[in-house]
N, C-alpha and C positions, 0 to 999 in steps of 0.2 A: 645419475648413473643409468637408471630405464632408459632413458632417453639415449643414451650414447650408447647401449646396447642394444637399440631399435635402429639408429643409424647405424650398426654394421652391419647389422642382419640386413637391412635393406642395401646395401653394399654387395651383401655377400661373403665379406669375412668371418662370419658366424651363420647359425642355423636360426633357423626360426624357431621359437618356441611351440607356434603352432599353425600348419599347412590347412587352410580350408580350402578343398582342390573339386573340379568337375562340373562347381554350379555354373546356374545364371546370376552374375550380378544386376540388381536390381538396379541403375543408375540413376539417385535421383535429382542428379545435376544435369543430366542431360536425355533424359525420360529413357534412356535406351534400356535393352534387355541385350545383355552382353555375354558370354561367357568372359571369365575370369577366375584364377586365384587369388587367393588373400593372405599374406603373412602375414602373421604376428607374434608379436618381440613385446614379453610382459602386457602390461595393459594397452597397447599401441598398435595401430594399422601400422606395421614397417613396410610396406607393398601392396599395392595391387595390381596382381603378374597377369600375363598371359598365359593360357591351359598349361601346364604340363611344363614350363618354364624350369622351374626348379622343384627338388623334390627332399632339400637338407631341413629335414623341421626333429624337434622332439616327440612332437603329435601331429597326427593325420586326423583329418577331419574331411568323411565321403559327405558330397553335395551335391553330389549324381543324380541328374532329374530335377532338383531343386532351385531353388529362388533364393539368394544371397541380401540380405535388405539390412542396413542400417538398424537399429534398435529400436523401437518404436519411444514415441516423448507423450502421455498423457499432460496435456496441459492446462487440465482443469479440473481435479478432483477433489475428494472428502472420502478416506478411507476409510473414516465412521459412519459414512454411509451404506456401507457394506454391513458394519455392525460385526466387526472385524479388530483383530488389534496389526499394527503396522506389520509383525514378524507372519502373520497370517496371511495378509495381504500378500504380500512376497512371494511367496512359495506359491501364491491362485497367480499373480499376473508374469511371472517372470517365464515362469512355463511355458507361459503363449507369447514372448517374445517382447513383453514391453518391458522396458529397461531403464526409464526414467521416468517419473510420476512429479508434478508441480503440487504440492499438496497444501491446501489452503483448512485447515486446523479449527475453523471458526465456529465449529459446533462443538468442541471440545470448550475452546477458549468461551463460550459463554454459558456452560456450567463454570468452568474451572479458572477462567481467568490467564493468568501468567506463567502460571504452575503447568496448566495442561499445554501450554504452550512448549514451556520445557521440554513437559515431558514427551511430547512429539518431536523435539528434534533428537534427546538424546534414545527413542526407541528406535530411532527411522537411523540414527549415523551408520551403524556399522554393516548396513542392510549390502549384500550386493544389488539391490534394488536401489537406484539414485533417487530420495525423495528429495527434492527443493523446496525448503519448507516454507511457505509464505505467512507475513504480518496479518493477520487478521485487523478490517477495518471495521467491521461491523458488530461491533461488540457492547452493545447491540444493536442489530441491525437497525431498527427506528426508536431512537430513545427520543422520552417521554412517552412513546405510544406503550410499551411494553418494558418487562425487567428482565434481568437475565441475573447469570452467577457474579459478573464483571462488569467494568467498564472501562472501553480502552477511548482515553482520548488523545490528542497530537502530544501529550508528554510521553505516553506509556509508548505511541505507535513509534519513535523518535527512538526510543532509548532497543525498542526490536529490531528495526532497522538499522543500527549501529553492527547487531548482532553477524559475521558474518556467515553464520548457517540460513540468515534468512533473505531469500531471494527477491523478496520486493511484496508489495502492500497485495493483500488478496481481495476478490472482487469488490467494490469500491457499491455497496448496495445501499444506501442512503441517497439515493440519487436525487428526492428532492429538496435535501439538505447543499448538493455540491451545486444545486443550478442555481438553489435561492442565495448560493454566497453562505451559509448559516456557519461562523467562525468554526466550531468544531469541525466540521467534515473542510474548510478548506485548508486548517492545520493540518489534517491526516492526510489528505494529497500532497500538500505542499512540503509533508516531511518524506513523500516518496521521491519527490521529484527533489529535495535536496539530498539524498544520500545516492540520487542517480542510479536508479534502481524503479523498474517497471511497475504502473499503476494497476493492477486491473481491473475490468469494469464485470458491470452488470445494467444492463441497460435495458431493460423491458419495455418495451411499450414507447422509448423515445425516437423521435422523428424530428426532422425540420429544427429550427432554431433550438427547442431544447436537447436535440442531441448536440449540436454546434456549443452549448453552453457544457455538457455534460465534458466535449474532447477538450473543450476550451480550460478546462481548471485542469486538465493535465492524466484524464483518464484515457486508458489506450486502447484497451481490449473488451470483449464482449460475448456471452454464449448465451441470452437469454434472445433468442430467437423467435418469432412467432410468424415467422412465415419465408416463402421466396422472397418476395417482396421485400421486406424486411432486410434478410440477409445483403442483396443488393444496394440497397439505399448505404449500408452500415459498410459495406466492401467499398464501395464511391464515397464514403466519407473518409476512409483513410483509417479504421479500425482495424486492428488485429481480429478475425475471426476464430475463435474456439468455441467452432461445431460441434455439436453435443450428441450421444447417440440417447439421451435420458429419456425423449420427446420421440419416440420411433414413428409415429404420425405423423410428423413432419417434415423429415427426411424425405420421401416425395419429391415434395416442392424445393426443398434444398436443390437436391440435385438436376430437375429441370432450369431453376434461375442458375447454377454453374455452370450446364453447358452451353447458356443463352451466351456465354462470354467468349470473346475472341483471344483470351490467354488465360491461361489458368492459375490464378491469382497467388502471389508470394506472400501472401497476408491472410492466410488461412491455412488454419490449424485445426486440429482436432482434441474431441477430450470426453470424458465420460461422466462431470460432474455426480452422479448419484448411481450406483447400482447396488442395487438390491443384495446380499447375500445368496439366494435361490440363484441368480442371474450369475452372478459369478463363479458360482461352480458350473453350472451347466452350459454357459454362454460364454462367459469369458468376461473383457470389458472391452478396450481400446480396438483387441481384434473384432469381437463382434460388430462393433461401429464402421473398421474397415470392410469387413465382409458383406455386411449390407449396403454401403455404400458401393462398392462395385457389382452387385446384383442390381442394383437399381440404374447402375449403367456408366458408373466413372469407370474411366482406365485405371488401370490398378498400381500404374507407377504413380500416376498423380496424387490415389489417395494415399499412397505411402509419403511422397513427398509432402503432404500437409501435416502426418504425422514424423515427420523425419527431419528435415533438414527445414524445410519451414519454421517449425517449431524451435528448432534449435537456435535459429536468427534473430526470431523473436525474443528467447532468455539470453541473446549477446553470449552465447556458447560456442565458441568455433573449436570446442573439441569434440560437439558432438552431431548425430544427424547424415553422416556423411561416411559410405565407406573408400577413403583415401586414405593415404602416406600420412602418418604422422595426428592422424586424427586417434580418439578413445576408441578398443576394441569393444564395443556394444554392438551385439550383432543379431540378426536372427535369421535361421534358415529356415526357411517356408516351405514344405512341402509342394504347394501351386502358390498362383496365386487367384483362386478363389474362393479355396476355403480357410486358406493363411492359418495351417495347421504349422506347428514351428515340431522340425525335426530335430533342432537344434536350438541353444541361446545360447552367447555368449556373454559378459557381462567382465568388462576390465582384463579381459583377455583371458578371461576363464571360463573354462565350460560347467555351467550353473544347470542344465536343465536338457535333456532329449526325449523326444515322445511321448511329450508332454508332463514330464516327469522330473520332478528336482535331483539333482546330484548334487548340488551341495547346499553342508547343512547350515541350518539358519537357527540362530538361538531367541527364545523369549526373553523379551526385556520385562521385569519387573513392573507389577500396575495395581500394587495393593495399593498404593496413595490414590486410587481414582474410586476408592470406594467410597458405601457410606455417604453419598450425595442426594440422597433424597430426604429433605427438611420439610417433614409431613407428616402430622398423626392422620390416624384412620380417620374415614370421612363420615356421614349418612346418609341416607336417603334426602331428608330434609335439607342439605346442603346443597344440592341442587339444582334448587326451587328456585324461582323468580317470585320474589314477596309483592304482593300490591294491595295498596286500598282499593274501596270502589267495587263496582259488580262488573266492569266492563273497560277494558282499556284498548289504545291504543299503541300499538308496539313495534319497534325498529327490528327488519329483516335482513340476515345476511341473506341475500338471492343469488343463485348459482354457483358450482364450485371454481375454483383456479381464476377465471376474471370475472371476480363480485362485482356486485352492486349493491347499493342499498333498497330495500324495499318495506311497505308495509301492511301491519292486517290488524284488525281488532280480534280479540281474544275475551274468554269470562275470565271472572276472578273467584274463584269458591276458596273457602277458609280461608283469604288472605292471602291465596298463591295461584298466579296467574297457569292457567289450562290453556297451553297450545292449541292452536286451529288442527285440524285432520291432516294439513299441507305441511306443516311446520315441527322439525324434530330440533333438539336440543345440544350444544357444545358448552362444554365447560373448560373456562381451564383454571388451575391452582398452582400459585407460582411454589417453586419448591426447592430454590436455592437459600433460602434461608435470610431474603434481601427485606424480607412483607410477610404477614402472616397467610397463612396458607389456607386459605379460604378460597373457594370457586366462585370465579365470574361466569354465569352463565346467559348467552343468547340463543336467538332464536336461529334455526338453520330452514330456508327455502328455496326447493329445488334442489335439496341433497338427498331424495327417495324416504320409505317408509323405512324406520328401524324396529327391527325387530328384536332385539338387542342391545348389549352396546360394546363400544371399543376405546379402548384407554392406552395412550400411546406417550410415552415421555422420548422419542423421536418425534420432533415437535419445530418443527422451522422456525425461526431461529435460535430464538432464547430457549426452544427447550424445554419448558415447563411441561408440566403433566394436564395431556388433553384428553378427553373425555367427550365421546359422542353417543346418543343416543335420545330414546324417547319415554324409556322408564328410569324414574330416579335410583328405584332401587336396585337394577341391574351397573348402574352407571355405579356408584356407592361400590360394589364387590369387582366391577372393572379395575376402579382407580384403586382400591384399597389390595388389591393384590398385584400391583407395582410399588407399592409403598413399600410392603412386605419383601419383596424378592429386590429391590436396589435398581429397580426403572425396567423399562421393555415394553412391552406390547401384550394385551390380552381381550380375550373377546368372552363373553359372558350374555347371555341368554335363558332367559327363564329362572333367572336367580343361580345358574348355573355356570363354574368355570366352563370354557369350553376348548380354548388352547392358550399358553403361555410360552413366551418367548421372554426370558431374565436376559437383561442388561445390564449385571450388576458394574461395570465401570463406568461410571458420570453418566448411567441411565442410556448410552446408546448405544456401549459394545461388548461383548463378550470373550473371554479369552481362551473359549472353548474351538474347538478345530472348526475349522469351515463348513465340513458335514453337516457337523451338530448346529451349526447354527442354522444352516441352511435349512436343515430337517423342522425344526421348530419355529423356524419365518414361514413356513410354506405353510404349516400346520395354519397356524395365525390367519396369515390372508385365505386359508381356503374357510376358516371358519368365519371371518370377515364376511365371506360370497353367502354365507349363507342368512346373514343378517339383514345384509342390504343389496338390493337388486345395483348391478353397476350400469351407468351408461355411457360409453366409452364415448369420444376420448378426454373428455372432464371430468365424471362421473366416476372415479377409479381409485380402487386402492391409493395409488399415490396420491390423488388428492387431497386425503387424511392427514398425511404428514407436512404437509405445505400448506394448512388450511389457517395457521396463524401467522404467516408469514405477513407481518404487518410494514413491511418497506415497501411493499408492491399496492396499486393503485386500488380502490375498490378499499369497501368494510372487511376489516378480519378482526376477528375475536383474540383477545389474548388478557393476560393474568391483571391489565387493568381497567378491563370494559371491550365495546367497540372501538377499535382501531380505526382513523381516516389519514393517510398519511398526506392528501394531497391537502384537508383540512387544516388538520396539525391538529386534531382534537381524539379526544378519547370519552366517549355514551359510558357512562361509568353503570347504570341500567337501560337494558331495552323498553325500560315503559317509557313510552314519552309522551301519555297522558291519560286521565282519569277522564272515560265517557261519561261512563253515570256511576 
């Protein structure tokens, strides 16, 4: 019946329900900047008029001076990475005009498993925000190297994909599980690609034949970038691009390799994998990514287009991305388009938000089940410790932050517990779902600066455990032990001293307090961070921390069962790897 009351209104035997009149439409089927009107009839483009054509609506909507654009599609996020709940999220990104988010769950799902899986599709349904909830495949991301809350194999990832709130398998980060053939990760592809439903990747650091192996088992897409260069190899292979604005140092080079092109690629998209909470009050997400990208020198229809209709081709969406006849009214009205402030959103034909400011309201979904997830007694000092015989050893290095290596250094041993070199500070982590007892694995860290302090963070890539950095034991000790206390989060401690705390209490990474407050207490956090540890950008960084046991990516990373090697396949269950004398 919408539908038949959208074809009359486009007719003209009926009114519009609502006139969006005087803008420039944004076209980004045919890159032009047009004037035009827009009816809409219920949730539906019933028209796109010429100026002043007709004037029969229930509502007016001035676009005067303005930029008429499609919705914007994030197609790569973690809205626990905000440290956010779904109904929060909402009301930060709808406001600036995004209007569909691809939401990949996988940091819930390995605290919580199946459960938190759930529970993200049933917080996110009734959102006028369109989340597309994706299968998490990485659960955990490199099993055997690490534990998580869960584990999803090709029965569990089968019986999600049946589901249909869920839009297809989420970044596909086991990557050298899918090149070596390893049965489990070719069951979880092979269950995306039977229910025909989109793969997505994560492909760092792949090139030449192991990318060809990587597209070959049936993964599509990709945001884990490390260069122009990069980007280009991956666009000539035939990858779906979902550009990330997480990596702002990079962008640069992005956009020099896109304008080296002679058409402006249909296979690039955009997305914001990871923003901070600070960032998204003050920045935005998906706009901020478009805004710097057109400062840095794209035309501004194009980056719309990789956020719009691009996107929308890619999820096999032909209702959305597009302002035509008969398409979803998702809309946003831009004030320019340079600062892509939205004067306007529109969402299912309804006006959700102007001047940055929500008009309709959004309710909380329930999230006392996500508590109560930290399976951990209080720790000590002496936990740790790295125990050894001997007066003198020889001991395995994580070296640099984001692309490890391995390295090493001899160390003394006094009372039976090995003394770090002057270069060499400490990581620990305690897994703390409740899978292994909760005991700290601690290595050595070099080349991640002097600490002066420590920081204890159960935002923890990807299993999530409780990690713990630093150079005195017993600052580390009241770090970890006041996340245990408060139900996960982030704290920095110094001189036996709290010094800011950021509570997690849902599955340790998000809070269901308003954005402010969250925002207000992350920021506390990293600027007490700055004071601990000198940063040196662009490795060297807050975020580093959170990404520092991500043990699916190449290089040594520490996690809850020793040193990680994923290209290895082995896991240093101690850093000593030998008694000198």
């Amino acid at each position: 019946m919408s539908r038949e009351k959208a074809v009359a209104a486009a007719r003209g035997d009926r009114p519009f329900d609502l006139l969006i009149s005087g803008g420039t439409l944004a076209d980004v089927a045919t890159g032009e900047l047009r004037k035009a009107d827009i009816g809409i009839s219920g949730s539906l483009i019933a028209a796109v008029l010429p100026p002043g054509s007709r004037t029969d609506a229930k509502q007016h909507l001035d676009a005067a001076g303005a930029f008429v654009s499609p919705g914007l599609i994030d197609m790569h996020m973690h809205i626990e990475s905000s440290m956010v709940t779904p109904a929060t999220y909402a009301r930060a990104m709808l406001a600036r005009g995004v209007t569909t988010i691809v939401w990949d769950p996988h940091e819930l799902a390995n605290v919580a498993g199946l459960d938190a899986v759930d529970w993200a599709i049933a917080a996110s349904r009734d959102l006028p925000l369109e989340a597309i909830v994706l299968a998490p495949s990485c659960v955990p991301s490199a099993p055997g190297l690490e534990r998580a809350g869960a584990d999803f194999g090709p029965d569990i990832m089968t019986e999600l994909l049946a589901r249909p709130e869920i839009g297809g398998i989420a970044e596909v980060m086991n990557m050298e599980g899918v090149i070596s053939g390893d049965p489990r990760m070719s069951g979880i592809v092979s269950a995306g690609l039977a229910a025909q439903k989109p793969v997505f990747g994560h492909a760092r650091g792949l090139s030449g034949d192991r990318l060809a192996a990587f597209m070959t088992a049936g993964v599509s897409s990709d945001h884990e970038l490390t260069s122009g260069d990069d980007l280009l190899e991956k666009l000539r292979a035939g990858l779906t691009i979902e550009l990330r604005g997480s990596h702002p140092y990079l962008l640069p080079g992005f956009v020099e390799a896109l304008k080296s092109l002679a058409i402006w690629p249909q296979t690039l998209t955009l997305c914001t994998d990871d923003v901070f909470p600070d960032d998204l009050l003050e920045k935005g997400g998906l706009d901020a990514l478009i805004r710097t990208l057109v400062e840095l020198g794209l035309p501004p229809v194009q980056a719309l287009q990789a956020a719009t209709l691009n996107a929308a081709q890619r999820l096999r969406r032909d209702d959305l991305g597009l302002i035509a006849a008969g398409r979803r009214a998702n809309i946003a009205v831009f004030e320019d388009m340079e600062r892509f402030s939205a004067r306007h959103v529109i969402a299912d034909g309804r006006l959700v938000a102007s001047s940055g400011r929500m008009l309709a309201e959004i309710a909380d979904y329930p999230a006392d089940a996500l508590r109560k997830s930290m399976k951990a007694e209080a720790l000590s000092p002496d936990d740790f410790r790295v125990r050894s015989h001997g007066n003198r050893v020889e001991i395995a290095t994580i070296d640099q932050p984001r692309f490890t290596r391995w390295g090493k250094a001899e160390a003394f041993v006094r009372d039976g517990t090995v003394v770090p070199p002057d270069d060499v500070s400490l990581i620990s982590v305690i897994h703390r779902h409740g899978k292994a007892p909760a005991i700290p694995k601690t290595g050595f860290l070099r080349g991640w600066g002097q600490w002066r302090g420590a920081f204890a963070t159960t935002v923890s890539h990807d299993s999530h455990n409780l990690t713990v950095f630093g150079q005195d034991p017993h600052d580390m000790a009241i770090a970890a032990n006041a996340l245990i206390e408060s139900g996960g989060g982030m704290a920095v401690v110094a001189g036996g001293e709290l010094k800011a705390l950021l509570a997690l209490p849902l599955l340790g990474l998000i809070s269901d307090a308003p954005l402010e407050t969250v925002a207000r207490d992350f920021e506390a956090v990293r600027a007490a961070a700055g004071t601990i540890a000198d940063w040196e950008p662009p490795y060297l960084t807050f975020k580093a921390l959170v990404g520092a046991t991500l043990a699916c990516n190449s290089g040594p990373h520490q996690t809850d069962m020793g040193i990680a090697d994923v290209e290895a396949g082995t896991v240093l269950e101690s850093p000593v790897l030998r008694i000198i004398d």
